[in-house]
N, C-alpha and C positions, 0 to 999 in steps of 0.2 A: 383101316381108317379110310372114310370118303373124301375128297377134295370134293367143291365144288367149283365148276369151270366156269371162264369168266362169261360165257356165253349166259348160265345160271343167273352170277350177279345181275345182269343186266336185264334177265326178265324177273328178277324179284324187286329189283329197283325198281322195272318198270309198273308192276303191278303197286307195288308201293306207293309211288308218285301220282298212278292212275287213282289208288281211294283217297288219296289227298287231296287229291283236286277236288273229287267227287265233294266231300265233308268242305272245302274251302267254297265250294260254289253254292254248298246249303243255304236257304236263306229264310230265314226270320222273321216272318211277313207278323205285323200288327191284325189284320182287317180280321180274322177271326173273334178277337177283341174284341169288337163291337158293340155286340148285342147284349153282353152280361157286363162289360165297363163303362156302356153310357149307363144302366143300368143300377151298376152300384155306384160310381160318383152319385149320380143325381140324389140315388138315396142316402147316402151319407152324407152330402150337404145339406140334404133338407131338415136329414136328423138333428143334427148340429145347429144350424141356423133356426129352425124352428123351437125348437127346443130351447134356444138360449135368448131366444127374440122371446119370448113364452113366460120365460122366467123374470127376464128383465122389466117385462112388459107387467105382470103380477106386481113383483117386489116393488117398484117406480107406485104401483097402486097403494102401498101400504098393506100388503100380505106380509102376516109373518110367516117364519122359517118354517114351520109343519106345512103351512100351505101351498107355500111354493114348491115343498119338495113333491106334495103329494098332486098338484096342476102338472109337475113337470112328468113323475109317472104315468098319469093318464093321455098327457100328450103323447108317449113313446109307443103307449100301447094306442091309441086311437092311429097317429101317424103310419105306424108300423100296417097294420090291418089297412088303413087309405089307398097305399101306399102299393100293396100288394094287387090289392084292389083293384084299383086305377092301372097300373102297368098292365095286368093280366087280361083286362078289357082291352086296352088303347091296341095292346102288340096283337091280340086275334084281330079285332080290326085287320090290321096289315094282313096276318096272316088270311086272312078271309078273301081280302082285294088280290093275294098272291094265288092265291088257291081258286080263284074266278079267271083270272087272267089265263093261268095254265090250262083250265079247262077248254076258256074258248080258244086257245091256241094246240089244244090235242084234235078238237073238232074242226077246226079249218087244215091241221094238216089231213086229217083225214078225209077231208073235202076235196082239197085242190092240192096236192103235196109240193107239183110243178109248179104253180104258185106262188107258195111258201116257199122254195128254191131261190126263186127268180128275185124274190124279195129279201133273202139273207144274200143273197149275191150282193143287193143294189149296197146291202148295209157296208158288204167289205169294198165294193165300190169306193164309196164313201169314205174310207177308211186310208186307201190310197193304194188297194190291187186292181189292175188291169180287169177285163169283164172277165175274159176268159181262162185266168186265174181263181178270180173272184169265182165263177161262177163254178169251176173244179173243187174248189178249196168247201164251197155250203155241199156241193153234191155227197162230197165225203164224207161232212160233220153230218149231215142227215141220214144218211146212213149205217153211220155209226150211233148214233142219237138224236134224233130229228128233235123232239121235245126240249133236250139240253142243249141243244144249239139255239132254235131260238127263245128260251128262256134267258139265257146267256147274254145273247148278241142283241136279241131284239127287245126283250122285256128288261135287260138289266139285272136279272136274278139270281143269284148263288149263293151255294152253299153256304159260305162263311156271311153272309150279310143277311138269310133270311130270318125270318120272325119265330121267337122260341117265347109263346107269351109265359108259360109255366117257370122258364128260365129266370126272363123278365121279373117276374112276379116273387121269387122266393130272393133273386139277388136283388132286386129294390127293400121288398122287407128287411130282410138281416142286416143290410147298410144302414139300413133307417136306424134300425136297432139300434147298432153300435154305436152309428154318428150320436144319437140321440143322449145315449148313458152318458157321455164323454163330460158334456155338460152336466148331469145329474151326479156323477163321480162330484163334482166338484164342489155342488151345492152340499154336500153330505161331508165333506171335509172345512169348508170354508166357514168361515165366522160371520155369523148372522147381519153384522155391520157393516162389511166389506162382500157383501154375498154379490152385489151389480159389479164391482170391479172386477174380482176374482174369475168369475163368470163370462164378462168382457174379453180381458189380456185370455185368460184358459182358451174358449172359442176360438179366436183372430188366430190363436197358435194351433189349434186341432182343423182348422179350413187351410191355414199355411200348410202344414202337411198334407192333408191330403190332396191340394193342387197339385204337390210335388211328386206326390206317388203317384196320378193320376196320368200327370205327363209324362214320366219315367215308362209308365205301363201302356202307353199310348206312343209314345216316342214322340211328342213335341215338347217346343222350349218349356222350362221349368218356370223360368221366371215370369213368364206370360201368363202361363196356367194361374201361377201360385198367386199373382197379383190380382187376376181376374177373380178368383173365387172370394179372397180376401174382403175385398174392395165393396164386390155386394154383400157377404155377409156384413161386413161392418155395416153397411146401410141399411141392411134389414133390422138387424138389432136396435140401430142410434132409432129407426121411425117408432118402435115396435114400444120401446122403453119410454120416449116423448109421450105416445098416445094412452101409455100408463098411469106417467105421470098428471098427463094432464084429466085424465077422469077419477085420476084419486083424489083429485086438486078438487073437482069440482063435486064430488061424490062425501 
C-alpha cells in the first residue's frame, strides 16, 4: 500500500488550483458574434415585419383569405432571395475595401518597413507607451507579423469582425425565412375575420422575442433590445395596414 506525502498533496493541489484559475480566467468574448448575429436579427425582423406589414397591408385592401395567404408566400420567397442578395453584395464590398487596404499595406511594408515601424510606434505612442517602449514593442510585433500588426493596430481589422459575405448571405436568408413563416403560420390558423388582429398581437409577440434572444446573444439589456424592435415593427405594420386601407377605400 502507497501513502501519498504531504509534499504530494500539495503539488496536486497546486496543480489543481493552477487549471482552476486557468478555466476561471476563460472568457466569453461576444465580438465574434458579429458578423452572422447582425446578420440574422436583421433578417428575422425584416421577415416578420415585412411579412406581417404585407398582409395587413393586403387584408386592410379587401383581399380575401386565399390571397393573402398566397401575397404573404411570395413575399417570403421574394424577401428571402433580396435578402441574400443584398447582404452577399453589401459584406464583399467590405470585404473588397478590406482586401485593398491589406494590399496597399503589404506593399508599403515592403517599401519602407522602418517606416511602417516608426508609424506603429507613434500608434502605441498614442496609446500611452513611452517611444522607446513603443517603439521595442512594433519591432517585435513586426517581426513576428508585420502585416497582422498593422492590420490590427493600424487598419482596425480582425479576425472576429471581418467580412464573411457568403456567411452574411445564407444567415440573412434563413432568418428572413423563418422570421417570415411566423406570420404566415398564423394566417393559415387564424379566422378569416379576425386575420388583422391575429396577425398584429402574433407579430408584436414574435419581434418581443427575438429582441430578447437577440440581446441575450449579444449581451445587452433585454429590455432595451426587446422595446426597440417592438416599437418599429409596430410602426411599420400600423403605416403599412393605413396605406391599405386607404387605397381599398379609394380602389
Amino acid at each position: 500500500m502507497t501513502t501519498e506525502t504531504p509534499a504530494g498533496h500539495s503539488a496536486v493541489r497546486g496543480r489543481r488550483g493552477f487549471t482552476s484559475a486557468l478555466r476561471r480566467h476563460a472568457e466569453q468574448h461576444r465580438t465574434d458574434r458579429i458578423g452572422w448575429l447582425r446578420a440574422a436579427v436583421l433578417g428575422a425582423n425584416d421577415g416578420i415585419v415585412s411579412t406581417a406589414s404585407l398582409v395587413l397591408g393586403v387584408a386592410a385592401a379587401g383581399a380575401d383569405h386565399r390571397v393573402v395567404l398566397m401575397t404573404s408566400i411570395s413575399g417570403l420567397i421574394a424577401g428571402a432571395m433580396s435578402m441574400a442578395a443584398g447582404e452577399f453584395v453589401s459584406v464583399h464590398s467590405q470585404a473588397d475595401t478590406e482586401n485593398a487596404d491589406l494590399a496597399r499595406e503589404r506593399a508599403e511594408l515592403k517599401l519602407d518597413p522602418a517606416a511602417e515601424q516608426r508609424e506603429l510606434a507613434g500608434i502605441y505612442v498614442g496609446r500611452g507607451l513611452d517611444a522607446a517602449l513603443a517603439d521595442q514593442v512594433a519591432g517585435q510585433l513586426m517581426a513576428h507579423d508585420a502585416l497582422g500588426a498593422h492590420a490590427r493596430d493600424e487598419l482596425g481589422l480582425s479576425v472576429a469582425t471581418a467580412a464573411r459575405p457568403l456567411q452574411a448571405a445564407l444567415a440573412s436568408a434563413a432568418s428572413f425565412s423563418v422570421g417570415a413563416a411566423l406570420p404566415i403560420g398564423v394566417i393559415v390558423v387564424a379566422s378569416p375575420a379576425q386575420l388583422g388582429l391575429w396577425v398584429s398581437l402574433a407579430s408584436l409577440g414574435f419581434l418581443a422575442g427575438l429582441g430578447a434572444v437577440a440581446a441575450q446573444a449579444g449581451g445587452s439589456p433585454i429590455w432595451a433590445s426587446t422595446w426597440r424592435v417592438v416599437f418599429w415593427g409596430a410602426a411599420a405594420m400600423l403605416v403599412t395596414a393605413g396605406a391599405g386601407a386607404l387605397f381599398g377605400a379609394v380602389a
